[in-house]
C-alpha positions in Angstrom: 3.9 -27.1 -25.3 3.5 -27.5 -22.0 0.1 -29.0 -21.2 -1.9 -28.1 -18.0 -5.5 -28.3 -16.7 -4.2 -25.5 -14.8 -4.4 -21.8 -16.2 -0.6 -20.1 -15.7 -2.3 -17.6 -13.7 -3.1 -19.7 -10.9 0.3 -21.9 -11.5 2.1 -18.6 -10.5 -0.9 -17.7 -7.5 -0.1 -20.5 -6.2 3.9 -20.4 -6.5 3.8 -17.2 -4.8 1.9 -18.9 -2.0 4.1 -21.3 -1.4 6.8 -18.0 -1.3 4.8 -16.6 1.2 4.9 -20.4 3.4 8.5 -20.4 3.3 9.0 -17.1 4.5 6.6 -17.9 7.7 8.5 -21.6 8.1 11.8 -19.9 7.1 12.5 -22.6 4.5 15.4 -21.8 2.6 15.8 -24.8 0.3 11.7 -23.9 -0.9 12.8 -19.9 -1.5 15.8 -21.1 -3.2 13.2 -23.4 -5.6 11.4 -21.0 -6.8 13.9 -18.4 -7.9 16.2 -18.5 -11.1 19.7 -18.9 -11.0 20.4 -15.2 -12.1 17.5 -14.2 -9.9 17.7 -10.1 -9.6 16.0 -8.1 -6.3 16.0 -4.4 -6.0 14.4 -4.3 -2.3 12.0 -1.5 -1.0 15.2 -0.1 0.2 16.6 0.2 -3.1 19.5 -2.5 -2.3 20.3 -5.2 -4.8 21.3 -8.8 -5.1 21.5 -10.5 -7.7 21.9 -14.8 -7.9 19.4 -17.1 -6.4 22.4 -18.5 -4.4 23.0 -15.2 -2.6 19.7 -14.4 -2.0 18.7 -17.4 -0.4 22.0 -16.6 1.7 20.3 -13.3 2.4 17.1 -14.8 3.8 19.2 -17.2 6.0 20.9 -14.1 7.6 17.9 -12.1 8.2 15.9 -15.0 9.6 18.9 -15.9 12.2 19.2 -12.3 13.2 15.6 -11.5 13.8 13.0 -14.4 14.7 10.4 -11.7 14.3 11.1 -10.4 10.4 8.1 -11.9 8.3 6.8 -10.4 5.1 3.9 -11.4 2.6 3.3 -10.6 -0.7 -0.4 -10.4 -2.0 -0.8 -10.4 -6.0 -3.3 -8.2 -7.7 -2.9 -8.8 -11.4 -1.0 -11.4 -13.3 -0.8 -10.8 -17.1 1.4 -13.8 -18.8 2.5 -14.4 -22.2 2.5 -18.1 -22.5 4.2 -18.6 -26.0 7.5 -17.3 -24.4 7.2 -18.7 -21.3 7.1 -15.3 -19.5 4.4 -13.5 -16.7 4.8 -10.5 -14.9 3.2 -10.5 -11.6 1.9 -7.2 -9.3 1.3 -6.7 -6.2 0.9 -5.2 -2.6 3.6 -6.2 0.1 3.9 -6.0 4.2 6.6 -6.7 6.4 7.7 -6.5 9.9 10.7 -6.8 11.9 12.5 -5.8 15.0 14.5 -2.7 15.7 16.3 -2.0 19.2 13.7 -4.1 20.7 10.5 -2.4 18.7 8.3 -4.0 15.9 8.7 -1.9 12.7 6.1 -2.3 10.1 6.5 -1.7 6.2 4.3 -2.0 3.2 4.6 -1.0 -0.4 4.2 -2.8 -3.9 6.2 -5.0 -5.9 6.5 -5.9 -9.4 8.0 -9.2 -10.7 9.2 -11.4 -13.8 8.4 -14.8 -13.8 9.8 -17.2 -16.5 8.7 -21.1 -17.2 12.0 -23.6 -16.9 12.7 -26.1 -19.4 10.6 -28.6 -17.3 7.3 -26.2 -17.1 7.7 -24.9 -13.5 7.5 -21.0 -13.2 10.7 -19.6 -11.3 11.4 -15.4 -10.4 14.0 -14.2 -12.6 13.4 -10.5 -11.2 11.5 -8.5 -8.6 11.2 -4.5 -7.3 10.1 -3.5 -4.3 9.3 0.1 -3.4 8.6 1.2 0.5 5.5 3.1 0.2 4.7 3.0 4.7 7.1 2.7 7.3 6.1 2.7 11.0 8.6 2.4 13.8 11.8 3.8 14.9 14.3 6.2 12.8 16.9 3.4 12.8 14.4 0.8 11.5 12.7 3.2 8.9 15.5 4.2 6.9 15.1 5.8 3.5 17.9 4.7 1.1 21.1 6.3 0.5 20.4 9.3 -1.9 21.5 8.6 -5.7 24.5 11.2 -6.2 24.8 12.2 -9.9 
Protein backbone atom coordinates (compact mmCIF):
# COMPACT_ATOMS: atom_id res chain seq x y z
CA UNK A 1 0.00 0.00 0.00
CA UNK A 2 2.45 2.13 0.78
CA UNK A 3 5.90 0.83 -0.24
CA UNK A 4 9.10 1.43 1.86
CA UNK A 5 12.63 0.01 2.22
CA UNK A 6 12.10 1.54 5.51
CA UNK A 7 10.45 -0.46 8.43
CA UNK A 8 7.48 2.00 10.08
CA UNK A 9 9.33 1.62 13.14
CA UNK A 10 12.16 3.55 12.24
CA UNK A 11 9.87 5.95 9.89
CA UNK A 12 8.28 6.97 13.32
CA UNK A 13 12.18 6.90 15.29
CA UNK A 14 13.02 9.04 13.12
CA UNK A 15 9.84 11.47 13.02
CA UNK A 16 10.11 11.82 16.57
CA UNK A 17 13.68 12.93 16.09
CA UNK A 18 13.06 15.41 14.04
CA UNK A 19 10.23 16.45 16.98
CA UNK A 20 12.97 16.52 19.32
CA UNK A 21 15.18 19.08 16.49
CA UNK A 22 12.47 21.45 16.41
CA UNK A 23 11.97 21.75 19.91
CA UNK A 24 15.90 22.60 20.42
CA UNK A 25 15.69 25.12 17.06
CA UNK A 26 12.19 26.17 18.15
CA UNK A 27 10.78 25.41 14.71
CA UNK A 28 7.26 25.89 14.63
CA UNK A 29 6.31 25.25 11.06
CA UNK A 30 8.37 21.45 11.56
CA UNK A 31 6.13 20.81 15.07
CA UNK A 32 3.22 21.91 13.19
CA UNK A 33 4.25 19.05 10.21
CA UNK A 34 4.25 16.38 12.09
CA UNK A 35 1.02 16.65 14.05
CA UNK A 36 -2.64 15.97 12.75
CA UNK A 37 -5.12 18.47 12.37
CA UNK A 38 -7.21 17.20 15.31
CA UNK A 39 -3.98 16.64 17.15
CA UNK A 40 -4.98 15.96 21.08
CA UNK A 41 -2.26 16.59 24.21
CA UNK A 42 -3.03 15.89 27.80
CA UNK A 43 0.43 17.44 29.20
CA UNK A 44 2.32 15.96 32.43
CA UNK A 45 0.28 18.62 34.04
CA UNK A 46 -2.91 17.17 33.09
CA UNK A 47 -3.86 20.31 30.73
CA UNK A 48 -5.28 19.76 27.35
CA UNK A 49 -5.28 21.19 23.87
CA UNK A 50 -6.63 19.88 21.29
CA UNK A 51 -5.90 21.07 17.23
CA UNK A 52 -2.52 21.07 15.66
CA UNK A 53 -3.12 24.84 15.04
CA UNK A 54 -3.34 25.61 18.67
CA UNK A 55 -0.66 23.67 19.81
CA UNK A 56 1.84 24.86 17.59
CA UNK A 57 0.44 28.38 19.01
CA UNK A 58 1.23 26.87 22.42
CA UNK A 59 4.87 26.12 21.58
CA UNK A 60 5.35 29.68 20.06
CA UNK A 61 4.25 31.11 23.46
CA UNK A 62 6.34 29.04 25.66
CA UNK A 63 9.38 29.42 23.49
CA UNK A 64 9.04 33.50 23.51
CA UNK A 65 8.46 33.50 27.23
CA UNK A 66 11.28 31.30 28.35
CA UNK A 67 14.49 30.91 25.98
CA UNK A 68 15.54 28.24 28.45
CA UNK A 69 12.29 25.64 28.23
CA UNK A 70 13.59 22.56 26.18
CA UNK A 71 12.19 19.00 26.46
CA UNK A 72 13.07 15.58 24.63
CA UNK A 73 11.33 12.68 24.21
CA UNK A 74 13.22 9.21 24.03
CA UNK A 75 11.07 6.13 22.62
CA UNK A 76 11.33 2.74 24.10
CA UNK A 77 8.83 0.59 22.25
CA UNK A 78 6.97 1.18 19.03
CA UNK A 79 4.30 -1.53 18.28
CA UNK A 80 2.45 -0.43 14.75
CA UNK A 81 -0.32 -2.02 12.98
CA UNK A 82 0.50 -1.25 9.36
CA UNK A 83 -2.78 -2.45 7.62
CA UNK A 84 -4.66 0.52 9.34
CA UNK A 85 -2.11 2.85 9.19
CA UNK A 86 -1.85 3.21 12.98
CA UNK A 87 1.39 2.96 15.71
CA UNK A 88 1.48 3.67 19.21
CA UNK A 89 4.64 4.90 20.40
CA UNK A 90 6.18 4.93 24.34
CA UNK A 91 8.43 6.50 25.93
CA UNK A 92 10.45 8.37 28.67
CA UNK A 93 10.42 12.31 28.60
CA UNK A 94 12.67 15.36 30.25
CA UNK A 95 12.21 18.82 30.36
CA UNK A 96 13.47 22.01 31.72
CA UNK A 97 12.57 25.47 32.12
CA UNK A 98 12.84 28.64 34.13
CA UNK A 99 10.95 29.64 37.25
CA UNK A 100 11.55 33.13 39.12
CA UNK A 101 15.01 32.98 37.71
CA UNK A 102 15.70 29.02 38.74
CA UNK A 103 16.04 25.99 36.30
CA UNK A 104 13.26 23.43 37.02
CA UNK A 105 13.69 20.00 35.77
CA UNK A 106 10.84 17.37 34.95
CA UNK A 107 10.76 13.91 33.68
CA UNK A 108 8.09 11.34 33.27
CA UNK A 109 6.66 9.10 30.36
CA UNK A 110 4.51 9.52 27.53
CA UNK A 111 2.34 7.52 25.34
CA UNK A 112 1.28 8.40 21.82
CA UNK A 113 -0.93 7.59 18.61
CA UNK A 114 0.50 7.92 15.47
CA UNK A 115 -1.55 7.64 12.25
CA UNK A 116 -0.13 7.38 8.40
CA UNK A 117 -1.81 10.38 6.06
CA UNK A 118 -3.09 9.76 2.76
CA UNK A 119 0.35 10.43 1.28
CA UNK A 120 2.30 7.78 3.68
CA UNK A 121 3.87 10.20 6.15
CA UNK A 122 3.24 9.38 9.89
CA UNK A 123 1.63 12.49 11.81
CA UNK A 124 0.58 12.49 15.99
CA UNK A 125 -3.00 12.39 16.31
CA UNK A 126 -2.64 12.01 20.23
CA UNK A 127 -0.25 12.10 23.16
CA UNK A 128 -0.20 11.74 27.36
CA UNK A 129 2.17 12.91 29.33
CA UNK A 130 2.44 12.08 33.08
CA UNK A 131 5.03 14.04 35.49
CA UNK A 132 6.67 11.33 37.33
CA UNK A 133 10.01 13.97 38.80
CA UNK A 134 9.92 17.47 39.42
CA UNK A 135 12.95 19.45 40.77
CA UNK A 136 12.86 23.08 41.47
CA UNK A 137 10.77 25.65 43.10
CA UNK A 138 7.07 25.24 44.47
CA UNK A 139 5.84 27.65 41.83
CA UNK A 140 7.54 25.75 39.00
CA UNK A 141 6.62 22.19 40.29
CA UNK A 142 3.04 22.40 40.44
CA UNK A 143 0.81 19.35 40.68
CA UNK A 144 -2.43 19.80 38.76
CA UNK A 145 -5.56 21.11 39.91
CA UNK A 146 -7.35 18.21 41.85
CA UNK A 147 -10.32 16.52 39.86
CA UNK A 148 -13.59 17.46 41.97
CA UNK A 149 -16.29 14.78 41.60
Amino acid sequence: MYPSDVPVEDLIREARERFNIAIEERDIPAIRALLAPEYHIVTGRSEQSHGADREAGRWESRFRSDPTVTYRRSPRDVTVNEDWGLAEELGNWRGSYTTEGVLVHTSGVYAAKWQRTETGRWVLQAELFTTLTCTGPESGCRPPDPIHQ
